[in-house]
C-alpha angles and dihedrals in degrees: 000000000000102000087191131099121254112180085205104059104023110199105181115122128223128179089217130061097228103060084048089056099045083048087048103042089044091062103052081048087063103038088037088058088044130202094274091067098036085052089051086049097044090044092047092045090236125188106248092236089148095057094043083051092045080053101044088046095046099040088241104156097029086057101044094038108039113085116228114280089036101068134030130287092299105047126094132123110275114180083184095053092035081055095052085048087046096058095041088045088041078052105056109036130335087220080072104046086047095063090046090049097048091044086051076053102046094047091044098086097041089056083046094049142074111235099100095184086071092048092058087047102059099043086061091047094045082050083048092060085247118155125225135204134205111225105210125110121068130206100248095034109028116189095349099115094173074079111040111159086202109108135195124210124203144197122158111310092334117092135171135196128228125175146076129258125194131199100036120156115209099011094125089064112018127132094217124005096212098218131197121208144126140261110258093225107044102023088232122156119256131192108192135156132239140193116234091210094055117118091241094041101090123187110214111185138320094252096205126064098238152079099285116076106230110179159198111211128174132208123207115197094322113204115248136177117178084274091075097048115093090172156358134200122347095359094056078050093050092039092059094048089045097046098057079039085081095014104063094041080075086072095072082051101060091043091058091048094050089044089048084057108046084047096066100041084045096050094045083052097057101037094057094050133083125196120174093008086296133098118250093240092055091072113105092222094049088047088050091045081051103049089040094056095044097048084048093044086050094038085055092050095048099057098042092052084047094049087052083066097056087045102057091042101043111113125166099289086039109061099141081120086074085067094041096049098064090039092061094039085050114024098038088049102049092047087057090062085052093054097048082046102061091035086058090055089062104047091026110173086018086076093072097047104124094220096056117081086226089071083065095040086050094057092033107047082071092062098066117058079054100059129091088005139339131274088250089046091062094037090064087050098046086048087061080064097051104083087055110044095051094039118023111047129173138192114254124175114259123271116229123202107286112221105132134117092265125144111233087241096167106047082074089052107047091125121201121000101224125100104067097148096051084064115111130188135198119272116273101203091079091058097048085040086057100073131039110210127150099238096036095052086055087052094054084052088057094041082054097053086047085056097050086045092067098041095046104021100027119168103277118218098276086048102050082055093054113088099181076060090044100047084066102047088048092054091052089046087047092050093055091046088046095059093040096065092036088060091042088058097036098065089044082049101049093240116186109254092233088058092046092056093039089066097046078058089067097048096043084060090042090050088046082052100046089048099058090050092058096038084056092049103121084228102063130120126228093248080045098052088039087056096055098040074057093052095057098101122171111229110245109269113234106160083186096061082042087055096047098047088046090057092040090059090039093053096039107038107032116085088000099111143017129166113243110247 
């Protein structure tokens, strides 16, 4: 089974129509349009004016972003079918994906909120092809929200807005800006919304050098009534944290579908070359930089489509999604870069020609891991899950894959975001128990030094204070949750065993590297460092299942797509 995304030959399957059709119609907007005129937009930094007018003409966005009993017949909130959009949009141009993810944004916290006047209101804007922006980050504090500099005056029923935000995608055209701030006289937090074409709503510069229009906008003594207002106090708070819980998981997507497409433009490159009387794709160093992009680019898949899953079952006793999201967010992201990374080293000065889409996923694929958070931001969330999901497990029923026409009722009702550390999750011994795989059985004898490591050499005082220490700790705990949930998906997809391994063979590496870090850190003691030197495992070699997942990625990925020009 190819995991990976072929425009021409889509493969994802929906159990509606609809969803089929705006997939479909997506992508002839995009091959219609062809790579020659995105480049020239993306080049001259143009407005996409084309794309906004394909979603307003199609319903796109009114379809994918309205929950069910707010839009017509077709709408609902679908985590499975946003994550295929995601990867098309991801695919063609990450300026298109932006305006989608900031308008998931900017509607996040209408949807959280109360005030149901604004609700009905966006779902006929959103009918109507409008955009929308989400109003948090400042300038001095960025997304510190503890500190926002926005405040809300209030006198009766009569309120006004004063305040600067910065970083803000969409903001120059957005419907509603949907702005977070706080009342002047009791410091509590305020999620309101605003309209960009007010008087007192004044657009001060695009503050990046692209397509997308990511602004600072001011607001000076904005006018507000209570129909303005989504929420007040804890549940603004709430609304903002909840709202960047589902929207952030879209970054892993984009990067899959940037890292799908310079595949197959890297691939067709060096398959067509010959240095030294022998094809580029003969070497053994450029066979090992393949297979290892294309096991990262699946593994990454796989755990993003397993962490939808989660997502569309969690409820409030099951909260395992608040562990999967930032994985995805950061895991997901920062193994794109490694993809692109080993793909570059291929076609090495191809990938700044201006006419190639690698030249875009190259730039791009940096972005990622450095939006809605950064990766160290969501590592010091992932370690809160640690204690418990090496030590506390619990029986949950199975999740099953999660492609049904189901609306993402829960994601609007998460409730307070507190009690992280209450979470449990099931126990993954029983997943990783459940292959046996080479490659997979010397990864559980890693996972099992790492255990030992946190009963016997656990982090002291000074150590659990020091993030540089935690960061790697974190990296080794992400890498054993990662597999967990790639072997999950493979067996309910079907996925060939060799690639399975294969892919074992890459985190093994990643755990060994993890290890020494943290074996180097000044901090660590002598039972730590003689635990890592323990986790340092070699894959096991099998040039034959090499061979087969070589030829696999050959066969299924050269020639397979090109953009039409």
């Amino acid at each position: 089974m190819n995991l990976l995304l072929n425009p021409k030959k889509y493969q994802w399957k929906f159990s509606d129509d609809e969803t089929a059709a705006i997939m479909r119609k997506t992508i002839e907007f995009f091959e219609n349009k062809g790579l020659e005129k995105i480049k020239e937009d993306d080049h001259e930094r143009t407005w996409y004016a084309d794309f906004l007018e394909f979603v307003k003409n199609e319903k796109v966005f009114a379809t994918l972003l309205t929950p069910r009993g707010f839009g017509d017949e077709n709408a609902r909130w679908d985590t499975y079918r946003n994550c295929a959009f995601n990867e098309i949009l991801g695919f063609y141009g990450l300026s298109y994906w932006y305006t989608w993810q900031v308008s998931m944004l900017g509607v996040g916290p209408i949807w959280l909120g109360e005030n149901e006047l604004v609700k009905k209101q966006t779902a006929k804007l959103l009918s109507d092809g409008e955009i929308f922006a989400f109003g948090l980050s400042e300038k001095e504090h960025g997304a510190d929200i503890y500190s926002s500099d926005m405040i809300v005056e209030k006198s009766e029923d009569i309120y006004s807005a004063s305040g600067r935000k910065y970083y803000i995608g969409n903001a120059n055209k957005a419907a509603l800006v949907s702005t977070f701030g706080k009342f002047k006289d009791s410091g509590e937090y305020v999620f309101f919304v605003a309209k960009s074409g007010h008087e007192n709503y004044h657009l001060i510069q695009n503050v990046v050098n692209s397509q997308n229009y990511v602004a600072e906008y001011e607001l000076d003594n904005y006018p507000l009534t209570k129909e303005d207002i989504l929420a007040e106090g804890p549940k603004a708070w709430d609304c903002a944290l909840n709202t960047i819980n589902f929207c952030k998981y879209n970054l892993g997507w984009a990067s899959i579908g940037i890292c799908t497409h310079a595949f197959y433009e890297a691939i067709d490159h060096a398959s067509k070359r010959k240095l030294f009387n022998s094809h580029v794709t003969d070497f053994i160093h450029i066979k090992q930089l393949f297979v290892d992009a294309y096991a990262r680019l699946s593994a990454m898949k796989l755990f993003a489509l397993r962490a939808s899953d989660y997502m569309r079952s969690a409820s409030s006793t099951d909260r395992r999604y608040l562990l999967f999201i930032p994985m995805v967010k950061m895991k997901v992201t920062t193994q794109g870069e490694e993809v692109i990374n080993n793909l570059w080293d291929i076609i090495a000065a191809k990938g700044f020609e201006k006419h190639g889409y690698f030249e875009m996923a190259a730039r791009d694929i940096r972005c990622l891991p450095k939006l809605e958070g950064t990766v160290h931001v969501n590592m010091a969330l992932i370690v809160k899950f640690m204690a418990n999901y090496f030590f506390k497990a619990k029986e949950f029923p199975e999740i099953p894959t999660r492609n049904d026409t189901s609306n993402d009722e829960f994601l609007f009702n998460q409730g307070p975001t507190k009690g992280l550390s209450k979470i449990k999750f099931h126990d993954y011994r029983k997943v990783y128990d459940s292959v046996d795989l080479a490659n997979i059985n010397v990864f559980k004898g890693q996972i099992k030094v790492l255990k030992t490591l946190l009963v016997v050499g656990k982090p002291n005082k000074k150590q659990i204070k020091d993030i540089d220490f935690l960061l790697v700790l974190g990296e080794l705990f992400t890498l054993v949750v990662y597999g967990q949930l790639i072997i999950e998906n493979s067996k309910l997809l079907g996925i060939d065993d060799d690639l399975l391994d294969q892919i074992f063979d890459f985190m093994i590496r990643d755990f060994s590297k993890f290890a020494l870090q943290l074996f180097s850190k000044t901090s660590s003691t002598q039972i730590q460092k003689t635990l890592c030197l323990a986790m340092i495992r070699k894959p096991v070699v099998d040039e034959e299942r090499f061979g087969r997942v070589c030829h696999e990625v050959y066969s299924t990925m050269t020639d397979s797509y090109t953009m039409n020009d």
